[in-house]
C-alpha positions as CSV (number, residue, x, y, z in Angstrom):
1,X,-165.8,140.4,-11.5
2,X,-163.4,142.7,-10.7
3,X,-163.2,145.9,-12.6
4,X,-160.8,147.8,-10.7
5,X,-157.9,147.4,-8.7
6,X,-160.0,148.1,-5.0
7,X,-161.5,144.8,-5.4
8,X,-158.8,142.7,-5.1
9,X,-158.8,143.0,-0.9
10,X,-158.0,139.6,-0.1
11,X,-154.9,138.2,0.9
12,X,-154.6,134.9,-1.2
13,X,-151.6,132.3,-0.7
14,X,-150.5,130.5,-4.4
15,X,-149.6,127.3,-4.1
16,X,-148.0,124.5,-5.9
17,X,-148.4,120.8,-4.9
18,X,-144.7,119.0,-4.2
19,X,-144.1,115.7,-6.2
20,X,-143.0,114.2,-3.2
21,X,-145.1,113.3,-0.1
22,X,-144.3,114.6,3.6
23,X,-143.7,112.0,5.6
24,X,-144.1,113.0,9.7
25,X,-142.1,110.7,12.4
26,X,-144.3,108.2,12.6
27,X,-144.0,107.2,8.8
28,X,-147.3,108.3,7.6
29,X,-147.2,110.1,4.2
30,X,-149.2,113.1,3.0
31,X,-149.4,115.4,0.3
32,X,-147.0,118.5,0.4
33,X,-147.5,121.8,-0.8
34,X,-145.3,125.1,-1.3
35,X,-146.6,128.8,-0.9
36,X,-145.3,130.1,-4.3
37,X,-146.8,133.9,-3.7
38,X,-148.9,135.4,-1.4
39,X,-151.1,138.1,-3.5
40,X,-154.2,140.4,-2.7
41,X,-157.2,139.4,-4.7
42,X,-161.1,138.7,-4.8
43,X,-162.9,135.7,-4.5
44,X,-166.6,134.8,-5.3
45,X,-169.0,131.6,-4.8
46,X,-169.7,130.5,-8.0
47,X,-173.6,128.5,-9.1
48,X,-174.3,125.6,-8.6
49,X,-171.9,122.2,-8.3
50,X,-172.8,121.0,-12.0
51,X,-170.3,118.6,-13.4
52,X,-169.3,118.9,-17.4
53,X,-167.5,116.8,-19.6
54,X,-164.3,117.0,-21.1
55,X,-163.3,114.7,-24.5
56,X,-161.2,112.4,-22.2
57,X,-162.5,112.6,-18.4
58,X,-165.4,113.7,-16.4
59,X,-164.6,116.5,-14.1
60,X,-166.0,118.7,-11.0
61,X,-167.2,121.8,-12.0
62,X,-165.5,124.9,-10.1
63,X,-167.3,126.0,-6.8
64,X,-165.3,129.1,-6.5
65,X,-163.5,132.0,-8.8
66,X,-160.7,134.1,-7.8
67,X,-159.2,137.1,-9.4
68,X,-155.4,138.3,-9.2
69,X,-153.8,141.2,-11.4
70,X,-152.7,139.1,-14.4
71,X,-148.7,138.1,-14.4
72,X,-147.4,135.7,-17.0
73,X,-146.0,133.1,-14.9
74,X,-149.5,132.3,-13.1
75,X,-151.6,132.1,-16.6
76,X,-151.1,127.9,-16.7
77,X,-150.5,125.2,-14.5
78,X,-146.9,125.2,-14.3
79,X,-146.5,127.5,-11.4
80,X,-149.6,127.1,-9.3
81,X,-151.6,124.6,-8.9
82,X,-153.9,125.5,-5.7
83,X,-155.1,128.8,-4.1
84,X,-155.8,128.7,-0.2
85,X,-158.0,131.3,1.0
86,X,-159.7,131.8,5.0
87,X,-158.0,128.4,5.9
88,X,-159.1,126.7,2.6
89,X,-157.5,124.7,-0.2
90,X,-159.0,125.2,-3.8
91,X,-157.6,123.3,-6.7
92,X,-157.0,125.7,-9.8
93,X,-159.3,123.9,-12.9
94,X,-159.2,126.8,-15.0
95,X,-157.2,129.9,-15.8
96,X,-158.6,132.6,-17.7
97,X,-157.1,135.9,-19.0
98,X,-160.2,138.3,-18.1
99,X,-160.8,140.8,-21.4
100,X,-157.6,139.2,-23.4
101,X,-156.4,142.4,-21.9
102,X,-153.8,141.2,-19.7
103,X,-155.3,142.9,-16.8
104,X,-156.8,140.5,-14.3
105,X,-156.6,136.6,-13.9
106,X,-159.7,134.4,-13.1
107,X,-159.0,131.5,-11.7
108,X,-161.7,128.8,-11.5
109,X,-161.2,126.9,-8.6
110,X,-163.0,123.5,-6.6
111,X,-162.6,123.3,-3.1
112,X,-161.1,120.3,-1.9
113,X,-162.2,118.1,0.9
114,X,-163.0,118.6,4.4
115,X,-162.0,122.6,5.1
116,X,-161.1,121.5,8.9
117,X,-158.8,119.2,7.0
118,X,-154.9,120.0,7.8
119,X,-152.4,120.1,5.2
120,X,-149.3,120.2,4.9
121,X,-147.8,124.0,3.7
122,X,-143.8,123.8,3.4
């Protein structure tokens, strides 16, 4: 966890899935995404792949955790969605304001898929 500034040392790309696919020539559809931000920050592995449970759905538990200095628009959904980081995609599951201090951000991320996987950054 990140107590100071030094740690954040990596360079992070924010990202927010389109709501409409990419299609390439030949007519095959993908998922699109937009770099929002690019922003120095920290990553770490997190335990084990445990699962929990929510009220309405069963969900992954986070694999990873990233830190960003805390700005307003990042602290929900709305303006990110995924973090790519070393040529990987993470879906954001959980946004955290670290200390209720407004200082730092933890995001608690899953990594998605295959990481030789392409995808599609507009």
């Amino acid at each position: 966890m990140p107590r100071n500034i030094g740690r954040l040392r990596f360079r992070l790309d924010l990202i927010k899935q389109n709501d409409s696919p990419f299609s390439n020539d030949d007519g095959i559809t993908t998922e699109a995404y937009n770099i929002i931000e690019t922003r120095w920050g920290d990553s770490r592995p997190m335990g084990s792949g445990h699962q929990f449970y929510t009220t309405r759905n069963q969900q992954d538990a986070a694999t990873h955790v990233f830190w960003i200095r805390y700005e307003e628009q990042f602290d929900n959904r709305g303006k990110i969605d995924h973090i790519r980081f070393d040529g990987k995609m993470y879906e954001i599951q959980n946004f955290v304001t670290e200390f209720e201090r407004s200082r730092f951000l933890r995001l608690e991320c899953r990594i998605l898929g295959d990481p030789s996987s392409e995808y599609n950054i507009v």
